[in-house]
C-alpha positions in Angstrom: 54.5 6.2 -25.7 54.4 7.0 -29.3 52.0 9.7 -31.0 50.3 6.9 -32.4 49.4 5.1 -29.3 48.4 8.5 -27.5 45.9 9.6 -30.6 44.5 5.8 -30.7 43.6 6.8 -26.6 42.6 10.0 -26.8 40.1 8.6 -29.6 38.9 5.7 -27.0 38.5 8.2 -24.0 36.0 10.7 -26.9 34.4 7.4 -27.8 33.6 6.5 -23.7 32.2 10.5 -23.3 30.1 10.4 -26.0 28.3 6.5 -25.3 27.9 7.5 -21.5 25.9 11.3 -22.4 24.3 8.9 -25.1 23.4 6.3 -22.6 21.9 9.0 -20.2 20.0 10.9 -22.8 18.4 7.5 -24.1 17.3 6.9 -20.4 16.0 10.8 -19.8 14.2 10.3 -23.2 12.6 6.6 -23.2 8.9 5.7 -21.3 11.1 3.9 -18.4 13.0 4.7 -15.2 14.4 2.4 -12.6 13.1 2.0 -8.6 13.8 -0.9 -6.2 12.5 -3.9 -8.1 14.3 -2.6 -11.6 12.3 -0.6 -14.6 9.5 0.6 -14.0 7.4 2.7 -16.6 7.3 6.4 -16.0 3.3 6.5 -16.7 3.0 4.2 -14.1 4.9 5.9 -11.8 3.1 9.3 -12.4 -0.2 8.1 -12.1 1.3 7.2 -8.4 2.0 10.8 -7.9 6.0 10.3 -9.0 5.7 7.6 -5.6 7.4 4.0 -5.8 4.2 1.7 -4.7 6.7 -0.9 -3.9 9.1 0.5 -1.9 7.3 4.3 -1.4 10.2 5.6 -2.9 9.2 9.7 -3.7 10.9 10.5 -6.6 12.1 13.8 -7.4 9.6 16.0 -9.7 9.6 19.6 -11.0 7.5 22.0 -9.8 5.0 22.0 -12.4 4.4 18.6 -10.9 4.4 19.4 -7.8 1.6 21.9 -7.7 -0.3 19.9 -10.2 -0.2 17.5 -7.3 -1.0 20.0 -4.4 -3.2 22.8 -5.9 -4.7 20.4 -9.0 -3.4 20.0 -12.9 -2.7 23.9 -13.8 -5.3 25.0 -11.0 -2.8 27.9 -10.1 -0.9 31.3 -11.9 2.7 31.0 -12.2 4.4 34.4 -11.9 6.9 35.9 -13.8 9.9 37.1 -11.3 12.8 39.6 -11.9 16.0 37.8 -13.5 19.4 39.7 -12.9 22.5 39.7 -15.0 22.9 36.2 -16.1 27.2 35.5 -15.0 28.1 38.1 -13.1 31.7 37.3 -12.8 31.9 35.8 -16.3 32.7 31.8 -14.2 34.1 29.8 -16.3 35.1 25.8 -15.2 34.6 22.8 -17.4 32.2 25.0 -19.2 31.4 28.3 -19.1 28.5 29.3 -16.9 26.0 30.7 -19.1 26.2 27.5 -21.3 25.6 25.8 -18.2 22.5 28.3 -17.4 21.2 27.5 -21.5 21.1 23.9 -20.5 19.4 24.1 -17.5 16.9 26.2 -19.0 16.5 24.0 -21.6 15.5 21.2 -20.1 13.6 22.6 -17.4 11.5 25.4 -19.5 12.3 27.6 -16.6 14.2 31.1 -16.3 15.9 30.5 -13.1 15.6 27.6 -10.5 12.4 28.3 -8.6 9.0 29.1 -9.7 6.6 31.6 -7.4 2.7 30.7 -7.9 -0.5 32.1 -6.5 -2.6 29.5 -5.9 -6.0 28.3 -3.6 -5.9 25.0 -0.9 -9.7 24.8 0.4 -10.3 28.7 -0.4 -7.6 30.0 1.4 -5.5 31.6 -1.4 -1.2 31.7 -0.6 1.7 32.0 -2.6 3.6 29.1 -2.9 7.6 28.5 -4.1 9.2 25.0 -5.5 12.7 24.5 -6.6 13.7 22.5 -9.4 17.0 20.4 -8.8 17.2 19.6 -12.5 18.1 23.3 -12.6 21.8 23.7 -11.5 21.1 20.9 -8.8 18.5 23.4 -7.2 21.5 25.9 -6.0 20.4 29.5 -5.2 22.2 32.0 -7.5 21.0 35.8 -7.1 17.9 35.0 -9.8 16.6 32.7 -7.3 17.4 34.8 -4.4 14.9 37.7 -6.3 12.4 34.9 -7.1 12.0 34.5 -3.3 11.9 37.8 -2.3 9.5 38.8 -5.0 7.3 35.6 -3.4 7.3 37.2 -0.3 6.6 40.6 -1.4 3.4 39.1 -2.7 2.4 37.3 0.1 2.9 40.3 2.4 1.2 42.7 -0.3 -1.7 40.3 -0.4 -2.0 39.3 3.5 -1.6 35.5 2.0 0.3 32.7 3.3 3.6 31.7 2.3 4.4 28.0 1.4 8.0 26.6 -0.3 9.0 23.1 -1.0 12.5 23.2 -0.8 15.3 21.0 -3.4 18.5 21.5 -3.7 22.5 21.2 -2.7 23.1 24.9 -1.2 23.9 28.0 -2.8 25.4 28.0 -6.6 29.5 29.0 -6.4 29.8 29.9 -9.7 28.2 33.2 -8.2 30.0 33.2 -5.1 29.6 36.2 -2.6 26.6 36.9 -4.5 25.1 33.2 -4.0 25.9 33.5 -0.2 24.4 36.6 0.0 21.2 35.1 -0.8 20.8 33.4 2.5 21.0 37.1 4.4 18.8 38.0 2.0 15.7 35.3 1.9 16.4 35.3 6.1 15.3 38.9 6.2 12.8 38.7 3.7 10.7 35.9 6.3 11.1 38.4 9.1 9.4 40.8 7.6 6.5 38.4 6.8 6.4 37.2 10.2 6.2 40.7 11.4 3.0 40.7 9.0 1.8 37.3 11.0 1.3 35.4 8.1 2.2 32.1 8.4 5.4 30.5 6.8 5.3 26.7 5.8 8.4 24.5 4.6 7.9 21.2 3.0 11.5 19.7 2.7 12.0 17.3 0.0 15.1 15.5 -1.6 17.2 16.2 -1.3 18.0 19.7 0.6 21.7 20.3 2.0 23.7 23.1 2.3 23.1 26.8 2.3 19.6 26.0 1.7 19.6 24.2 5.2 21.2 26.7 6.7 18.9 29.4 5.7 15.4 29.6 4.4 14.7 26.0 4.6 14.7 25.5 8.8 13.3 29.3 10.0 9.1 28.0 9.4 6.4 28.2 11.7 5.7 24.7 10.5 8.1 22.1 8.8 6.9 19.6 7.1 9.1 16.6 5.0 8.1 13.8 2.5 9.4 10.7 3.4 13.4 9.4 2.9 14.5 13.2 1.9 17.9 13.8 2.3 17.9 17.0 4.8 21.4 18.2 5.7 24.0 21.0 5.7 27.2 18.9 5.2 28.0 15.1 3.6 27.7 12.6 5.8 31.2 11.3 4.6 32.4 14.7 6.0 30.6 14.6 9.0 32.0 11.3 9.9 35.3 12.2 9.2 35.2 15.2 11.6 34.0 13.7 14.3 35.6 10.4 14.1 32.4 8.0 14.8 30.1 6.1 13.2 26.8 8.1 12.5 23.3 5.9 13.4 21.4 4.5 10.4 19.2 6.9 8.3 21.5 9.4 9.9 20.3 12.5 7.4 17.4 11.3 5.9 13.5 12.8 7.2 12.5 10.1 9.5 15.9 10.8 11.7 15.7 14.7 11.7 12.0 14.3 12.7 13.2 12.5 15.6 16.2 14.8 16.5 13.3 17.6 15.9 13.7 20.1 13.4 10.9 18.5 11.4 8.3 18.7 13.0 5.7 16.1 10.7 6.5 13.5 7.8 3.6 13.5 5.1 3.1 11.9 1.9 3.0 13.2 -1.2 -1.2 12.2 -1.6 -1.8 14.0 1.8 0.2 17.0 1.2 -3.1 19.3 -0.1 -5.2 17.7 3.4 -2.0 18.6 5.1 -1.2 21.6 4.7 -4.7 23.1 4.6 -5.6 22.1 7.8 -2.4 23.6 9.1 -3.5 26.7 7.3 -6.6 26.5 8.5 -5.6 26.3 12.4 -2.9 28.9 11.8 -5.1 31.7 10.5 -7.9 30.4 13.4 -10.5 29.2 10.7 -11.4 26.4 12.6 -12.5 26.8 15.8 -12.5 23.5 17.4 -9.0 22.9 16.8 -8.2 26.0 17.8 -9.7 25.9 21.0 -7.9 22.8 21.7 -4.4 24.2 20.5 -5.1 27.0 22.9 -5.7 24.8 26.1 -2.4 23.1 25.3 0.2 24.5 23.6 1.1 27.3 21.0 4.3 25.3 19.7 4.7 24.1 15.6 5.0 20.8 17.1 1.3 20.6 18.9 -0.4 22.1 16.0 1.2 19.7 13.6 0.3 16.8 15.5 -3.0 18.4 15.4 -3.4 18.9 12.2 -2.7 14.9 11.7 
């Protein structure tokens, strides 16, 4: 192949990369999305709490949304948490990793990938942590890792309840050791506010894999998981390749790790305020009817969220 030939592709390969980041940019930027039945407007679909009403789909939101949903539209304080060195071991792949840290923050309007908020559910204040997948794909670097802690240290400092809704692939390689250390770090961090008894609450959404699974997200006195999320540790394509079979239907998805039992309730986005307050509520023995029935039963997550629904 002539030099000719090989500038005419390399112009045609630059032409495909540029229409496809157009095309996705045109889609991110226009009033529609797409769900089971085809577009579908995005004011629609927010006035449904971000919910498919067709097929129940629950799309994925930022955390802004979600505690606009939970707590009510700006009806909580977002705190400011402690950011460390931004590329600690100067990673560089397809593009350096502070340019990729500059776009995420960007488009998200956030410092790192998890917000920490004080907020109040029915008069019982907590603090409360959301991840933002658009963020790095929700991956735990060591800003995230102080976000967490300085969550808990709140909570404990303030004898409040501690509630996350976890997103997100695992923890962020382009940090390595550091990133893994994170899941040491945010395992520690819930034993000391278990030692306070205060009560620790995990709403899973989609998707949440990896470190993130193997860590924080599956040590709460209660989990709790919108419906469909993807909740896993490895791909199910590597899964099935290791153990040679194939994996039942929904294998990974809410409704199947409910039944295998490390969820222990699926809830809807609309009942996720009703939820979780009455959870609270039985937790820190506010009500005393329920409470009197846990007791005659059992003291397990799995009674007092059947309780609660």
């Amino acid at each position: 192949m002539n030099w000719i030939k090989k500038t005419l592709r390399f112009g045609e390969k630059i032409k495909r990369i540029i229409r496809k980041r157009a095309s996705k940019e045109e889609i991110a930027n226009s009033d529609w999305t797409s769900c089971c039945k085809g577009p579908i407007l995005k004011k629609d679909l927010e006035e449904n709490l971000w919910v498919c009403p067709s097929c129940n789909k629950h799309h994925r939101i930022s955390p802004r949304q979600r505690f606009d949903i939970v707590f009510g539209k700006n009806n909580y304080e977002i705190l400011k948490t402690p950011i460390p060195q931004d590329d600690p071991l100067n990673w560089s792949d397809a593009k350096p990793y502070k340019d990729r840290l500059k776009i995420a923050r960007k488009k998200t309007g956030m410092d790192c990938g998890m917000m920490v908020v004080n907020a109040y559910l029915k008069n019982i204040k907590i603090t409360a942590i959301a991840s933002d997948f658009d963020f790095v794909g929700g991956s735990i670097g060591a800003a995230e890792g102080e976000a967490f802690l300085y969550g808990i240290q709140q909570a404990i400092e303030n004898k409040q309840p501690f509630i996350i809704f976890t997103s997100g692939g695992g923890m962020r390689m382009m940090e390595s050791l550091i990133s893994l250390s994170q899941m040491t770090r945010t395992t520690l961090a819930i034993n000391e506010l278990k030692k306070n008894n205060l009560p620790y609450i995990v709403c899973l959404t989609d998707p949440t894999a990896g470190g993130i699974t193997a860590s924080y997200a599956m040590l709460g006195d209660i989990h709790l998981a919108e419906p469909g999320a993807l909740i896993a540790f490895a791909g199910a394509r590597v899964i099935q390749g290791t153990v040679r079979e194939e994996l039942p239907e929904g294998f990974q998805k809410s409704e199947y790790v409910e039944k295998t039992g490390f969820v222990d309730l699926i809830v809807e986005r609309k009942d996720l305020n009703e939820k979780i307050s009455t959870l609270l509520s039985i937790l820190l023995k506010q009500n005393s009817t329920i409470n009197s029935n846990i007791d005659e039963t059992s003291e397990d997550s799995r009674a007092i969220a059947k309780t609660a629904s």
